[in-house]
C-alpha positions as a Markdown table, in Angstrom:
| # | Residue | x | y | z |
|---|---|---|---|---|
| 1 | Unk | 10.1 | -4.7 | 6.9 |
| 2 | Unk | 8.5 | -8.1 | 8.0 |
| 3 | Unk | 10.0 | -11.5 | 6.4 |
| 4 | Unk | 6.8 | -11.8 | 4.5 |
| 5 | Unk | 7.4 | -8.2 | 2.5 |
| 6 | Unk | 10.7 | -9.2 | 2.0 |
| 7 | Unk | 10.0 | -12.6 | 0.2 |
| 8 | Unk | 7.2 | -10.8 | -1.5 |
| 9 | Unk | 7.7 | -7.2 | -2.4 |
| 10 | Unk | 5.5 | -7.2 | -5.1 |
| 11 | Unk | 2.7 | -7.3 | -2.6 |
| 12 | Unk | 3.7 | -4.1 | -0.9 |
| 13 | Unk | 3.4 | -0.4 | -1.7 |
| 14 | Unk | 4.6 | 2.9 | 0.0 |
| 15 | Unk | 3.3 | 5.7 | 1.9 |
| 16 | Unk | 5.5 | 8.9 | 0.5 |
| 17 | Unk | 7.9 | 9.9 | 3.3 |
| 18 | Unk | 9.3 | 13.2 | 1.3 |
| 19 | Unk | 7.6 | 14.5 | -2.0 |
| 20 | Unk | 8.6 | 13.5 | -5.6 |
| 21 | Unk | 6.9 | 12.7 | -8.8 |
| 22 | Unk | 5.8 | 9.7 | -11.0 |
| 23 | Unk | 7.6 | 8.3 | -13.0 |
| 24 | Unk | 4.2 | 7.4 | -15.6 |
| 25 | Unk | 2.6 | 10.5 | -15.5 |
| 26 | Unk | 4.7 | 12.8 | -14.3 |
| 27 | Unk | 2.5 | 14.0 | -11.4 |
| 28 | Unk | 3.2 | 15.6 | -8.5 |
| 29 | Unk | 3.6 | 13.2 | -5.1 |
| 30 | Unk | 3.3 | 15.0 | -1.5 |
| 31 | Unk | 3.9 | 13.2 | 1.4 |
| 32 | Unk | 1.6 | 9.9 | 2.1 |
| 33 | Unk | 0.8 | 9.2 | -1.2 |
| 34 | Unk | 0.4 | 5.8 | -2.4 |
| 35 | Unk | 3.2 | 4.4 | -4.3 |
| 36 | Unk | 4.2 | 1.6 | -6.4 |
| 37 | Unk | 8.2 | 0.7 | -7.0 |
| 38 | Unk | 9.5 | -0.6 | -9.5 |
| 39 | Unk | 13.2 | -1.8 | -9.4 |
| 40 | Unk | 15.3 | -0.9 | -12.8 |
| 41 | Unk | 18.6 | -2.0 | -11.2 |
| 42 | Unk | 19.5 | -2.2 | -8.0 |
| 43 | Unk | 20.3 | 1.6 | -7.3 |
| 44 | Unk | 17.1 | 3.4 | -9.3 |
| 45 | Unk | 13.6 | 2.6 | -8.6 |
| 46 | Unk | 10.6 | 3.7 | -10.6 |
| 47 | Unk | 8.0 | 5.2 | -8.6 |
| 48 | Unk | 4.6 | 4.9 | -10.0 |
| 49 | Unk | 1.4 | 7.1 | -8.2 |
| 50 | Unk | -1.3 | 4.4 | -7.6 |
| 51 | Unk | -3.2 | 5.6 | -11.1 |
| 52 | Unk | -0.2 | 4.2 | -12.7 |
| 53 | Unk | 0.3 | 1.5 | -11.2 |
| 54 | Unk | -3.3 | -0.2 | -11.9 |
| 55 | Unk | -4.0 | 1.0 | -8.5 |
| 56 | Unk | -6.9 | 3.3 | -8.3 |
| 57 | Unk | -9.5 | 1.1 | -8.0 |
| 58 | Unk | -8.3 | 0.2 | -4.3 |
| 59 | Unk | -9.1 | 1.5 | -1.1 |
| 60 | Unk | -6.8 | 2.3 | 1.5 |
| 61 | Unk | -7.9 | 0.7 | 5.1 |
| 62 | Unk | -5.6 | 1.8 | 7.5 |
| 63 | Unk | -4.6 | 0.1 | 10.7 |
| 64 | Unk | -6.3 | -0.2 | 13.7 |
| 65 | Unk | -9.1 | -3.0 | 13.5 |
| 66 | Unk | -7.6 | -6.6 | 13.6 |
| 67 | Unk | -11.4 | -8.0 | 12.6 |
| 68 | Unk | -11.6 | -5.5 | 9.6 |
| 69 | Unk | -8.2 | -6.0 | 8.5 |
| 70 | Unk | -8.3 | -9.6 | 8.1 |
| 71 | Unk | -12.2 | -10.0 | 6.4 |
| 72 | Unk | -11.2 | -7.6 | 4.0 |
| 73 | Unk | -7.7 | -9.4 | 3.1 |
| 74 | Unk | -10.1 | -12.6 | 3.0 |
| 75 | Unk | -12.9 | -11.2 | 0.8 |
| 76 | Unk | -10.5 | -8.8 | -1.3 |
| 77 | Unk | -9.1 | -10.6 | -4.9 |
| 78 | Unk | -5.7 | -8.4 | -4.7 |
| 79 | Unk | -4.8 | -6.8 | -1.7 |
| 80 | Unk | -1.1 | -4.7 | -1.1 |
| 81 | Unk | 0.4 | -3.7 | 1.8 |
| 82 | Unk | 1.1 | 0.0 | 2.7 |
| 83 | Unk | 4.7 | 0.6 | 4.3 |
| 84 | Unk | 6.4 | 4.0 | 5.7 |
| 85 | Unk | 10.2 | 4.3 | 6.4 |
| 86 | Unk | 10.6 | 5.3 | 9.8 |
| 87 | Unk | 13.2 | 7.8 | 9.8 |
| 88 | Unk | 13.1 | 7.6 | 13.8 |
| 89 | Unk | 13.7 | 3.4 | 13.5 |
| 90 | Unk | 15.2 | 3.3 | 10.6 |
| 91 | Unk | 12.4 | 0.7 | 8.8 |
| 92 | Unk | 9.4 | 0.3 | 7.7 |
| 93 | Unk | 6.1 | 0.5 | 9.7 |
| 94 | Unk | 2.8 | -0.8 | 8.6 |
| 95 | Unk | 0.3 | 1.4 | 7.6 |
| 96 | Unk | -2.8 | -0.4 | 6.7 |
| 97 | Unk | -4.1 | -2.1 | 3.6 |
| 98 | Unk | -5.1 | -1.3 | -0.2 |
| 99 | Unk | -7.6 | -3.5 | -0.8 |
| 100 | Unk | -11.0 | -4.0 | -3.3 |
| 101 | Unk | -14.1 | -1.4 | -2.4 |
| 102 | Unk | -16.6 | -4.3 | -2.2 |
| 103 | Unk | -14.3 | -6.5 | 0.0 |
| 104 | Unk | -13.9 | -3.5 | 2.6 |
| 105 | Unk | -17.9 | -3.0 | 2.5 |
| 106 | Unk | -18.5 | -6.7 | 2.8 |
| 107 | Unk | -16.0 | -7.1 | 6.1 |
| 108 | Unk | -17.7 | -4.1 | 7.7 |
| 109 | Unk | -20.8 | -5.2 | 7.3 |
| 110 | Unk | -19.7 | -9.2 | 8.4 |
| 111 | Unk | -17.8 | -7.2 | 11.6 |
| 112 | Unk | -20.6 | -5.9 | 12.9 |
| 113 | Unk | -22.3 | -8.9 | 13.1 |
């Protein structure tokens, strides 16, 4: 986890790295869902699905395009960072964004420019 996610956690959510279910709505999660966690103590963590969470109205832009990535984090009101644990490194690995729909169409059009 970069120094930014840990200062700020509550900008970061989490690709599913095993199943399990939400703690809302009691839906099943499969692996690489989006999740929210929420911290009751420090041993048990809530885990909301993204509908849950206040989350569904974001898309996910994965990695790959450093133009993209960083117009859409510019246009986009909220955005969250998306995080796997790495069972082969032992942390987590960044997986994209979640960010607004029209902030995603607005850098892809301003990229290709």
């Amino acid at each position: 986890m970069s120094e930014q996610e840990k200062k700020n956690p509550a900008n970061s959510v989490f690709a599913l790295s095993r199943p399990s279910r939400c703690f809302g709505c009691d839906t099943k999660l499969v692996v690489d869902d989006i999740v929210k966690l929420n911290s009751k103590n420090e041993d048990e963590k809530e885990v909301l699905c993204r509908k849950c969470a206040g989350l569904d109205a974001l898309e996910i832009l994965r990695s790959g395009n450093a133009q993209i990535t960083r117009l859409a984090k510019k246009y986009s009101k909220q955005h969250f960072v998306i995080l796997k644990w790495s069972e082969l490194w032992k942390t987590y690995e960044r997986q994209g964004l979640l960010v607004e729909a029209d902030a995603l169409s607005r850098a892809k059009k301003d990229a290709k420019k």
